[in-house]
N, C-alpha and C positions, 0 to 999 in steps of 0.2 A: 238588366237587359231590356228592361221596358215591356215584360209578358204581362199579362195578368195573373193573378194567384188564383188556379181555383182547384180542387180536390176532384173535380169530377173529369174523368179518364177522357171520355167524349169529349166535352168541350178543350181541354188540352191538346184531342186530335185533332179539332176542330184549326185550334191557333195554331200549330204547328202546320196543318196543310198551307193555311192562311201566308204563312212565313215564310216556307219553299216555294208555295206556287208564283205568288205575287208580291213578295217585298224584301225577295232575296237573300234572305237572312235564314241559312241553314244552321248555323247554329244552334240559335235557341231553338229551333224546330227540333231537332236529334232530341235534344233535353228534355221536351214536352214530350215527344211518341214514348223515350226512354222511362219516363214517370209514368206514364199511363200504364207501360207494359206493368211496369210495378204493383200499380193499384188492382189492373186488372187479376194479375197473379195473385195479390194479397186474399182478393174477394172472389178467383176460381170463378173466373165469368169469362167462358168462353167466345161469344161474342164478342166480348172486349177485345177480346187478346185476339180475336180473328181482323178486328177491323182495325187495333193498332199494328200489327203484323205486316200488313195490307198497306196501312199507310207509311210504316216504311221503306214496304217496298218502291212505292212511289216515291219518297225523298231519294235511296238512291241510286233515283233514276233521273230527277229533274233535273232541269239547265241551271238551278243555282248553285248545284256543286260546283260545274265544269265552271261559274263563276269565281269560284274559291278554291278552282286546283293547288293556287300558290300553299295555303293553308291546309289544305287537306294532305300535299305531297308533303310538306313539314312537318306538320302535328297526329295526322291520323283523324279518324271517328272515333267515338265514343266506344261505336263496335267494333272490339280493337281486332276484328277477322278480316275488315274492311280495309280497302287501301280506294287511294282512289282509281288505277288501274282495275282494281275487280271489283267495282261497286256495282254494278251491271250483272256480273254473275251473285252477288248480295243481294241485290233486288230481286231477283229469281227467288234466293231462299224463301226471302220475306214472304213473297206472294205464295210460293208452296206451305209454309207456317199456317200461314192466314187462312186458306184453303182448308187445313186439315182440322182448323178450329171451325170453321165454318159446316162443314160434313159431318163435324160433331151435335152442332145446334140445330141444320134441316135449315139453314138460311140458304134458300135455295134462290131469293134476289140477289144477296152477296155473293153466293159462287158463281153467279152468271158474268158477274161485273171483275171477281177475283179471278176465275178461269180463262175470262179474254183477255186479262191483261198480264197473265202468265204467258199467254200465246205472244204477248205483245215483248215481254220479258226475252222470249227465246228471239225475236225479229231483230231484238235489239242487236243480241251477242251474235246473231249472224247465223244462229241455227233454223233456217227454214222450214227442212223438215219436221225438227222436234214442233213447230207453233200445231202442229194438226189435232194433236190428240189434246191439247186444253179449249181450241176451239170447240171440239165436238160436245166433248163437256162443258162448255160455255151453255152450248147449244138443248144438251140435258137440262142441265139445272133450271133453263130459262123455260122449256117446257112444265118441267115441275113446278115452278113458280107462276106461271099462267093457268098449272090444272088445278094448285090451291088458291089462288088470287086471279082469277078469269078478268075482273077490271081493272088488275097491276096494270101500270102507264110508264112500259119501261122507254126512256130517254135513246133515243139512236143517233147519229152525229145527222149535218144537215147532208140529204142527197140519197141516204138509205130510207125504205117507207117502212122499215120492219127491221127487228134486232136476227132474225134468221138472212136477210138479204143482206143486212149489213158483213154478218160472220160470213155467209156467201163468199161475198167478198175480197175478206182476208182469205180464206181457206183457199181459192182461188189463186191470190196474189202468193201463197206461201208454196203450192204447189199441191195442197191436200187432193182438190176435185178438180 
């Protein structure tokens, strides 16, 4: 399939985001996150398995499914719970997985980034309501993560000047505040 071989969990999620986000090719992405879970399970590294968890909840959420409905409505995932009609509430799981692996290790950068995009999970399926309470918790962890890392340089989209004005924001837009 033209991946690279390499044993380490990371770089696998690495190619695999690489493959959904920008070269279309979900395929061997599934195969890479689905190995990593492995390794990570093998070697009880919870981080691991927080941040391959995490990344598949982003594969299935991304635009190159809905590239390869044909495929996906014929053959299935890998994760045979998955159809392509409810890959949207799968992604939800994923990002709740990842979450709980995260709460485990005190990766209070990762839950800021996993918790928003939980919220961003419910936006998806149409549940408005529900985005409130992973924002807030978004919103936790990222204080916990600036009261242990005060010069953490957390990344905000362009047009927010702060990751609290950005979730503003959404909280806003979802009906929270």
């Amino acid at each position: 399939m033209l991946v690279p071989e390499t044993s380490d969990p990371r770089e696998k999620l690495g190619w695999a985001a690489e493959l959904f986000n920008n070269q279309e090719r979900p395929l061997p992405a599934e195969r890479l996150i689905r190995e990593a879970i492995e390794i990570c399970i093998d070697s009880n590294d919870y981080s691991c398995l927080g941040r391959a968890n995490v990344t598949y909840g982003f594969f299935f959420r991304s635009d190159s499914i809905g590239k390869w409905e044909k495929f996906y409505r014929e053959n299935g995932f890998m994760d045979k719970e998955a159809t392509f009609d409810n890959r949207l509430e799968i992604s939800k799981r994923y990002f709740e997985k990842g979450i709980a692996y995260y709460v485990k290790t005190g990766e209070y950068d990762a839950l800021t980034n996993a918790y928003l995009n939980l919220g961003f999970a419910y936006y998806f399926l149409g549940e408005h309501k529900e985005e409130c309470g992973p924002y807030e918790k978004s919103l936790e962890a990222y204080q916990k993560n600036i009261t242990r890392n005060p010069d953490a340089n957390v990344a905000v989209p362009e047009g927010a000047s702060s990751f609290p004005e950005y979730v503003a924001g959404q909280q806003k837009r979802a009906g929270c505040i």
